[in-house]
VOGU-3710 file (C-alpha; in Angstrom, 3 decimals, decimal comma):
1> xxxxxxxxxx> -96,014/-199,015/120,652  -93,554/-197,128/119,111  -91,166/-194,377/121,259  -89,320/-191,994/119,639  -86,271/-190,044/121,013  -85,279/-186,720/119,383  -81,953/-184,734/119,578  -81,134/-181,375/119,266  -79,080/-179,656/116,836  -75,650/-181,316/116,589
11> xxxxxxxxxx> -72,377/-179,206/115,150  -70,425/-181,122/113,094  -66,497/-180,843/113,138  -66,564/-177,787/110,440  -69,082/-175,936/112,619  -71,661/-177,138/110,111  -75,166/-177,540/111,935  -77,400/-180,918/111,334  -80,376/-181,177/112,757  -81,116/-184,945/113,697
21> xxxxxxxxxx> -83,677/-187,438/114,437  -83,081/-190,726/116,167  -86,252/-193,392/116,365  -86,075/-196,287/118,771  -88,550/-198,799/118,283  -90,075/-201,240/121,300  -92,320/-204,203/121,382  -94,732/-203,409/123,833  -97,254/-206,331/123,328  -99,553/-204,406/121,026
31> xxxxxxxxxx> -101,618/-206,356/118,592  -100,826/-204,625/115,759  -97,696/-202,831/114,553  -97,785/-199,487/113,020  -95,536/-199,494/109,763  -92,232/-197,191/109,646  -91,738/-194,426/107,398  -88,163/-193,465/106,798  -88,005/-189,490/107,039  -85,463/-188,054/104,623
41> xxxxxxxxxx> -82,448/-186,525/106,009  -82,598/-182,930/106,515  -79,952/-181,352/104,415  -76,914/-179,437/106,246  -77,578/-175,877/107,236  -74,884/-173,461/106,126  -73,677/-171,193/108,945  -72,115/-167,930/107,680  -68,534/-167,494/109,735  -68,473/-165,047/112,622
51> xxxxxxxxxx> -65,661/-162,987/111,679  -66,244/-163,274/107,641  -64,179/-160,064/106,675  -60,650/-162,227/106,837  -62,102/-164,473/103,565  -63,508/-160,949/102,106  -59,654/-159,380/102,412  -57,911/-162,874/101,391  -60,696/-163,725/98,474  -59,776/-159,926/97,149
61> xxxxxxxxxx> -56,374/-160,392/97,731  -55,983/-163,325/96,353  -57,716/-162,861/92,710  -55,691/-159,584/92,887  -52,182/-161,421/92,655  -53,564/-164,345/90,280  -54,395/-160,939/87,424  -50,621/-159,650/87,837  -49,406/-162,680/88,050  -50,966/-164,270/84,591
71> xxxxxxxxxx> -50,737/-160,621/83,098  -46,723/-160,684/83,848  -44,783/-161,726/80,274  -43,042/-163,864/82,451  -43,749/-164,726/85,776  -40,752/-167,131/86,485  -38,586/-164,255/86,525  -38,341/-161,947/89,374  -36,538/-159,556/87,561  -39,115/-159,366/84,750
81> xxxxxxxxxx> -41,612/-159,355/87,125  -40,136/-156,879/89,236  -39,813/-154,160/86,454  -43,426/-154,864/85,151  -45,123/-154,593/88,398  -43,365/-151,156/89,074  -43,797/-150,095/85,096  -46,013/-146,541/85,584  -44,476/-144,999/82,425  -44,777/-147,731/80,074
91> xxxxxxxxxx> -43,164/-146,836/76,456  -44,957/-148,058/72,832  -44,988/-152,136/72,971  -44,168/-152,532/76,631  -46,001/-154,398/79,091  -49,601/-155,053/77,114  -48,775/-158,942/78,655  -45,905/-159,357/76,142  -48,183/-160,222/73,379  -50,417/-156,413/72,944
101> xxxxxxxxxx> -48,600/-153,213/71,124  -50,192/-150,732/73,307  -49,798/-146,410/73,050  -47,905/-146,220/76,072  -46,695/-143,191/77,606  -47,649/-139,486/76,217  -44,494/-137,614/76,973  -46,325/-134,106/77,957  -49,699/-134,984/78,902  -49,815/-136,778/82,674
111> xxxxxxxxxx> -53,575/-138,171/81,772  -53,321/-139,581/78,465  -53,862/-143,224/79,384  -51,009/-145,568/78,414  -52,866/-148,997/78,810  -54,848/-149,030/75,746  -54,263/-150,658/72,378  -52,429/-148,934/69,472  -54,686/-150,435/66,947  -58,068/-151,264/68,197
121> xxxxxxxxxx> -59,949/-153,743/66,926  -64,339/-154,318/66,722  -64,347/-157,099/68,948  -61,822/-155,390/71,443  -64,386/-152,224/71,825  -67,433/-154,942/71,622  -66,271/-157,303/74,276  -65,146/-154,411/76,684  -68,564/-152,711/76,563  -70,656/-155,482/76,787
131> xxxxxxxxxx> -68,737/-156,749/79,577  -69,550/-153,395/81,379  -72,882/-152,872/80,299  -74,071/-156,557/81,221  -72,498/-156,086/84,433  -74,015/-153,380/85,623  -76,932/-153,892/84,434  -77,202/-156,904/85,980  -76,022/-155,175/89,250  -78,657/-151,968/89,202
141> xxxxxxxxxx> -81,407/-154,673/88,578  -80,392/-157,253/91,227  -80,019/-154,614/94,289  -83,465/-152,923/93,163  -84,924/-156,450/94,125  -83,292/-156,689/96,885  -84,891/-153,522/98,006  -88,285/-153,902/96,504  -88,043/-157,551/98,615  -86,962/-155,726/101,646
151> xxxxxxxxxx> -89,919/-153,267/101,593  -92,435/-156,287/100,892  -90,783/-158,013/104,257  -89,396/-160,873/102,485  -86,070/-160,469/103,666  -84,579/-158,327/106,583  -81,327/-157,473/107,425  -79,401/-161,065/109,215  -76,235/-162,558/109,241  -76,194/-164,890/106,738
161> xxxxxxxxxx> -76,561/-164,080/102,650  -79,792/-163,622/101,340  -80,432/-165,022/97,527  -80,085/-161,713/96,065  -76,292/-161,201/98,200  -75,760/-164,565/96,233  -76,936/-163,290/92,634  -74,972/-160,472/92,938  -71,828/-162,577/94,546  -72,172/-164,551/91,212
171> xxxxxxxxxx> -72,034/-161,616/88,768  -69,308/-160,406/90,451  -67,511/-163,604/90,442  -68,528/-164,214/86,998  -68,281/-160,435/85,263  -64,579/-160,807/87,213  -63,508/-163,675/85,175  -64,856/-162,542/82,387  -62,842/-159,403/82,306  -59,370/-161,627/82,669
181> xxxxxxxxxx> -60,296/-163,507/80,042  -61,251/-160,734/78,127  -57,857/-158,921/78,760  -56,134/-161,799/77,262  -57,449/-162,379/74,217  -58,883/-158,540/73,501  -57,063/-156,659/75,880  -58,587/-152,698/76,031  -61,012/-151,676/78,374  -63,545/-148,975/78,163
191> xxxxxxxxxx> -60,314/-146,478/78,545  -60,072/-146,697/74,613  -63,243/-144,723/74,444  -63,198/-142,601/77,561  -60,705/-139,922/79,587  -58,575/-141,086/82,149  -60,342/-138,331/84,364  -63,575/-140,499/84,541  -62,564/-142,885/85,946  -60,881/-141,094/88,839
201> xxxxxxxxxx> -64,107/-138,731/89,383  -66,165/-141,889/89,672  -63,921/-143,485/92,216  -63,762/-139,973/94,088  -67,775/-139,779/93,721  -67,949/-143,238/95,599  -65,698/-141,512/98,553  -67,855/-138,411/99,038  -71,115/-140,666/98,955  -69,966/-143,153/101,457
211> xxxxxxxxxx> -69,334/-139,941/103,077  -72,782/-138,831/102,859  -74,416/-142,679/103,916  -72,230/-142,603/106,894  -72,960/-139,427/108,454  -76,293/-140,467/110,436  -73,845/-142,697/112,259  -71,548/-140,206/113,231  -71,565/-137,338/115,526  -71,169/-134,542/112,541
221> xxxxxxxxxx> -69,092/-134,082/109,818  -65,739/-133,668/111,266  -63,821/-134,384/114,816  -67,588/-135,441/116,514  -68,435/-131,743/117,114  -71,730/-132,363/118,294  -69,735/-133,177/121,918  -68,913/-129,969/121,921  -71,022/-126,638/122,661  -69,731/-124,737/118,790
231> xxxxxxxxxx> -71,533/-123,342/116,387  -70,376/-125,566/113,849  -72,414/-128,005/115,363  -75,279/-126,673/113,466  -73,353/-127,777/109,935  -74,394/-131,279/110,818  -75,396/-133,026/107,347  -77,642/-135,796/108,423  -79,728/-135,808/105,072  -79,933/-139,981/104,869
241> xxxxxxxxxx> -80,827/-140,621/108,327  -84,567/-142,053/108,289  -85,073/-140,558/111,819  -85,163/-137,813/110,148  -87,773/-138,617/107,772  -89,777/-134,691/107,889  -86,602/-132,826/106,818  -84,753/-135,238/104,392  -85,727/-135,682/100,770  -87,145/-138,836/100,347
251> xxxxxxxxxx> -87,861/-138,309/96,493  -89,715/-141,636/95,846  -91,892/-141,953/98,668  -91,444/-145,324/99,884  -87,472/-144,788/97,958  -84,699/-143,282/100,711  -82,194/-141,085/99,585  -79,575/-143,941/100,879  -81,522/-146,414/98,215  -80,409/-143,341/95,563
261> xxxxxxxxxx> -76,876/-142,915/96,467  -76,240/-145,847/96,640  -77,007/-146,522/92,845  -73,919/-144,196/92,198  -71,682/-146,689/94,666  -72,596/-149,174/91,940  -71,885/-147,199/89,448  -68,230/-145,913/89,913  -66,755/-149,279/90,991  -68,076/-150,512/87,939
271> xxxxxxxxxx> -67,547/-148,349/85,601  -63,976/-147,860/87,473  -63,032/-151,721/86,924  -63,911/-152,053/83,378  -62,348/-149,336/82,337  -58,637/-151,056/83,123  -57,126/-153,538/81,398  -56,149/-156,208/83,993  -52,224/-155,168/83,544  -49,210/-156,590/85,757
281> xxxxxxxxxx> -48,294/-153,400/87,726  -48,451/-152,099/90,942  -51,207/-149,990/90,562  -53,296/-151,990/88,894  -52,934/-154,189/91,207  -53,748/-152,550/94,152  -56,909/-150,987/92,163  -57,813/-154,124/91,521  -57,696/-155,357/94,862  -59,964/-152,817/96,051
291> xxxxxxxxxx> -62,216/-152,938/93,645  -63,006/-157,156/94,498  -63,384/-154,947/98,162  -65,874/-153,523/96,500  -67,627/-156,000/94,914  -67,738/-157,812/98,519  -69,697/-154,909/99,975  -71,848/-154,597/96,829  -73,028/-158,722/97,568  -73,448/-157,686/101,023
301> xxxxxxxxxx> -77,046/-156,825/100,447  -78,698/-156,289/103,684  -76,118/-158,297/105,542  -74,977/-157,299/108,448  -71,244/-157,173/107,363  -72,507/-154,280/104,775  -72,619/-151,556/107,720  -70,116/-153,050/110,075  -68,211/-149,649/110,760  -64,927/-151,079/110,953
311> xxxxxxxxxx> -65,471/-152,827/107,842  -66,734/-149,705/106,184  -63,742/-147,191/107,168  -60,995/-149,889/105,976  -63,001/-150,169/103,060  -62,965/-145,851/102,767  -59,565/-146,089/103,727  -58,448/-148,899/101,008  -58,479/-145,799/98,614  -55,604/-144,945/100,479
321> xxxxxxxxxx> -53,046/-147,374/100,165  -53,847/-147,563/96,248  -53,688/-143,968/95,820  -50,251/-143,949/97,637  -48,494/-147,053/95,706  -49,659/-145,739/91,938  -48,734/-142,177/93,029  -45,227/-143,327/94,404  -44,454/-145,113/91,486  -44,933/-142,425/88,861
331> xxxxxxxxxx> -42,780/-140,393/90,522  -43,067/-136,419/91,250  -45,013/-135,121/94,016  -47,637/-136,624/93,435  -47,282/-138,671/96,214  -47,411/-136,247/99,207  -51,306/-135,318/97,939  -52,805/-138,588/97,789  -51,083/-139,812/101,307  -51,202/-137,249/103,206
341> xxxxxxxxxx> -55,001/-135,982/101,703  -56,835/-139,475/102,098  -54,747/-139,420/105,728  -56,445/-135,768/106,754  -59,916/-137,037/105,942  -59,556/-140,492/108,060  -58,140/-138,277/110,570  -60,910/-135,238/109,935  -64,094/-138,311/109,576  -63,262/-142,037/109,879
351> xxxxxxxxxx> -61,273/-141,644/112,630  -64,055/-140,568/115,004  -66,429/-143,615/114,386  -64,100/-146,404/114,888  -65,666/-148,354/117,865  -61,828/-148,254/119,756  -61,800/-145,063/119,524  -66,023/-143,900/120,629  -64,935/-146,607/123,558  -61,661/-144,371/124,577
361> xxxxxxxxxx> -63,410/-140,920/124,675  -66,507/-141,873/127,039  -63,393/-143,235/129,084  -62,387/-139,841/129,340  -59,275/-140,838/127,364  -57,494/-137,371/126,860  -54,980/-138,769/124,013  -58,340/-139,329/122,085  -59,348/-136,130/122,143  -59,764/-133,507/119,436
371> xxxxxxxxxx> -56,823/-131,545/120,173  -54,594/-134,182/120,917  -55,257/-136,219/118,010  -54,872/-132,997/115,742  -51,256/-131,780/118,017  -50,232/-135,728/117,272  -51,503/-135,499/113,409  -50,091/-132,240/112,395  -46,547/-133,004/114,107  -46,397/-136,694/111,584
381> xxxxxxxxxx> -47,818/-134,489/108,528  -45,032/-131,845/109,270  -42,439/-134,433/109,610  -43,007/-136,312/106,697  -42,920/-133,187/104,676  -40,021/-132,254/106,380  -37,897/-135,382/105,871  -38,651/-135,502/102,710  -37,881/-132,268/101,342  -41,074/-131,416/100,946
391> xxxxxxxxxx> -42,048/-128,631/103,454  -42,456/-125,907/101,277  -45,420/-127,889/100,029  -47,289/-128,823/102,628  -50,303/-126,882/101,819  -50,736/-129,844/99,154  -52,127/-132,182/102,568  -55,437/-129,738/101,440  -55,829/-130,636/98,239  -57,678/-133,569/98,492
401> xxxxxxxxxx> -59,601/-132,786/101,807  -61,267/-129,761/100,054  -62,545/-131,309/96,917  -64,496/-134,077/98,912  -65,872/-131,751/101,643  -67,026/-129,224/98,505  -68,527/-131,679/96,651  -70,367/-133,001/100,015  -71,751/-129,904/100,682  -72,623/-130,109/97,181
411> xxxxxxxxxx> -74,045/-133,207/97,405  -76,002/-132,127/100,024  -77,757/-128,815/98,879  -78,082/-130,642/95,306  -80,549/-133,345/96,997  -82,315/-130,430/99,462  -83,139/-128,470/96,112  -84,154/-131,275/93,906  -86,759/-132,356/96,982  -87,988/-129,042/97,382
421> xxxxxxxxxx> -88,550/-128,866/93,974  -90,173/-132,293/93,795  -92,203/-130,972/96,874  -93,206/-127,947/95,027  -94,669/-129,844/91,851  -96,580/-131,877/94,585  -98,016/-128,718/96,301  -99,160/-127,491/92,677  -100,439/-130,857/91,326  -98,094/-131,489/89,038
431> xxxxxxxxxx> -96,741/-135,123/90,453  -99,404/-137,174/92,544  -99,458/-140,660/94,154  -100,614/-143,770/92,641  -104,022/-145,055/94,064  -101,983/-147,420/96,215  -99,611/-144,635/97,737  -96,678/-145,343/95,776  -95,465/-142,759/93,205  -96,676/-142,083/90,132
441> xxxxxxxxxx> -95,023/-142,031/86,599  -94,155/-138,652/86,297  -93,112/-138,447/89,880  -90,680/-141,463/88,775  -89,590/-139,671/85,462  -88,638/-136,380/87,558  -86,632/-137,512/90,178  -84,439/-139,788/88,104  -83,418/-137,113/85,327  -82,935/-134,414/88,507
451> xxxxxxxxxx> -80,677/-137,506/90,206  -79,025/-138,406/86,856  -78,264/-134,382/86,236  -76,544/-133,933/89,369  -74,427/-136,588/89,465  -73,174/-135,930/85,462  -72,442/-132,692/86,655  -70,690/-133,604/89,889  -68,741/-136,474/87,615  -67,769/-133,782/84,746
461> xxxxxxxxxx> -66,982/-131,517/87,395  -64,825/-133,973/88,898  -63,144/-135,082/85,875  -62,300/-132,041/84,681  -60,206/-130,661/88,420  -58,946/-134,500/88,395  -58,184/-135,510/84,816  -57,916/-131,790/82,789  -59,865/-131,212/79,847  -62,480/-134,205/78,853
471> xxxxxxxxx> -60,457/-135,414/76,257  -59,237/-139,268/74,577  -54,825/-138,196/73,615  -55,060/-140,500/70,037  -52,352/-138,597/68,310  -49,645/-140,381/69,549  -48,159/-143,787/68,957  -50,133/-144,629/66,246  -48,560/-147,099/63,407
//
């Protein structure tokens, strides 16, 4: 007779789980002995770590200071590497890695992009927009099967990676290395072809969307004002949340307005990386650096990390500390809008749905409360402006604050029309549903040139307040 023993699962020093099977075999006086088969060993089960945002911030980090520190002339020198890494107003022929002639600074426009070839070549303007198209591409197509998969029920949302968080981990990694090698032997990015104010309208269309995704999870817009009996109350936006499902546009059927927006998430932060050379300055570096942030949360498909809220403000707040080290850098004023703006919205939104702070105000905490946290807030902002000079211009803490509140409202009546108006052509038998439920053709067509028109205009819009008139500065520079 033969007795077998079986144990459990059994961790492994690196926390790696194996699950094993022991066999004992005893002669118990039978006449006939049953042959052995040798099962194969089951193969180690990866478990995802616990807390996995530390390797998402060191990962990002990391590949951050390996770009400046291979696009530095000369690394081995602090002062050379010094004076790169702060270089905002580079002339003709500096920085460009030592090796690139590049336009450098306009002396009267503030937009005209300095980073870009003097003389560009074919393969410089071919290898920077197939990079970009390739890789988002590849992106729009991977996280529509990830959804498509999710509606089927072949994947839910867990803690560990699902294979299409892994095929879009890969791009990234590989579209990422791609672009450094690119840089070096090519050097431009899409910027040779497109205004400066693009790429800033994209980033800022990212900021107003996350906006938009994460209001079902808060209270209201701003300071939680659904705790409080005010008519304001009744401004709550809560256009993506699918409890919601009677009032909110859900312009594909079985497609959310959260699948929709977050196309445009895609969008920017690609469109936003390959449009930079991968330089050796500050800000560049720091863009950078978010943007492999970015990339992170876009390979977080249906992972449970992807809507951690902590995760998600630093990542809305990341804007900040890149906005503030390019601003400070190029010197002006520019400064005191970009810290103190992306400051007033964390304190205005973000602020509110940090878990710490939810936990403090059902404790009856009075220092987390509305008008404390404003009294405490507009006593820093007036002191910074103070100390530095600055207090005649305080209105500029507005600036910022107002364009991405406008453009949420926007946002927001934009989507209400476009589903009435889908709604409508239903009503009149225009659009109808496929056979199976699912929209039809037309349906399809109607929604996507009503999404693609609003977001051009928001982006043009954007570009235009952000960058000044849509135009490439060429007439400078040029040999």
């Amino acid at each position: 007779m033969t007795q077998s023993r079986k144990h459990g699962n059994i961790p492994d020093t690196y926390g790696t789980v194996h699950s094993t099977t022991q066999t004992e075999v005893t002669d118990c006086g039978t006449d006939s002995a049953q042959p052995l088969v040798a099962k194969p060993t089951p193969k180690p089960v990866y478990t995802y770590p616990q807390n996995p945002f530390p390797t998402y911030v060191l990962s990002a980090l990391i590949v951050a200071l390996a770009i400046i520190l291979t696009a530095s002339p000369n690394p081995t020198t602090w002062s050379t590497f010094l004076a790169n890494l702060t270089l905002s107003h580079p002339e003709r022929g500096e920085a460009g890695y030592g090796l690139f002639l590049i336009r450098g600074h306009h002396q009267t426009v503030a937009f005209a992009y300095a980073w870009r070839l003097i003389n560009p070549t074919f393969w410089s303007r071919f290898t920077s927009w197939s990079g970009y198209v390739v890789h988002q591409l590849g992106q729009f197509y991977i996280v529509a099967q990830a959804q498509l998969a999710k509606r089927r029920g072949e994947i839910s949302w867990a803690g560990t990676l699902n294979k299409y968080g892994w095929q879009m981990l890969q791009l990234n990694i590989l579209m990422v290395a791609y672009k450094l090698f690119q840089g070096h032997i090519w050097y431009d990015g899409t910027a040779q072809d497109l205004p400066e104010g693009t790429s800033l309208a994209s980033v800022a269309m990212i900021l107003v969307l996350d906006l938009l995704m994460e209001l079902p999870s808060w209270t209201d817009v701003v300071f939680s004002l659904g705790t409080y009996d005010l008519s304001l109350a009744a401004l709550r936006l809560r256009i993506c949340s699918s409890s919601s499902a009677d009032t909110m546009p859900i312009f594909l059927g079985t497609y959310t307005c959260t699948d929709i927006l977050h196309t445009i998430s895609f969008f920017g932060t690609c469109y936003t990386f390959h449009y930079h050379p991968p330089e050796a300055t500050l800000g560049h570096f720091s863009g950078f650096f978010y943007m492999f942030l970015l990339f992170w949360q876009s390979s977080l498909l249906f992972h449970t990390s992807h809507r951690n809220h902590t995760w998600t403000t630093a990542l809305e707040c990341t804007v900040w500390l890149h906005g503030f080290l390019t601003a400070i850098f190029q010197g002006g004023h520019g400064w005191l809008i970009f810290t103190y703006g992306f400051a007033t919205i964390f304190i205005f939104t973000q602020f509110w749905g940090l878990p710490y702070v939810q936990q403090q105000r059902a404790l009856g905490n009075k220092l987390f409360s509305v008008p404390a946290v404003l009294a405490i807030y507009a006593a820093l902002v007036t002191l910074g402006f103070g100390l530095s000079g600055n207090l005649s211009r305080i209105f500029f803490v507005t600036f910022i604050p107002t364009s991405e509140y406008a453009y949420l409202v926007f946002y927001w009546l934009a989507f209400l029309a476009c589903w009435n108006i889908v709604r409508g052509l239903e009503r009149v038998g225009v659009l109808r549903e496929d056979i199976d439920g699912r929209p039809g053709w037309a349906k399809v067509i109607v929604v996507v040139a009503l999404y693609f028109a609003i977001n051009l205009v928001v982006l043009l819009a954007y570009s235009v307040m952000l960058g000044g008139p849509l135009k490439i500065y060429n007439d400078y520079n040029n040999e």
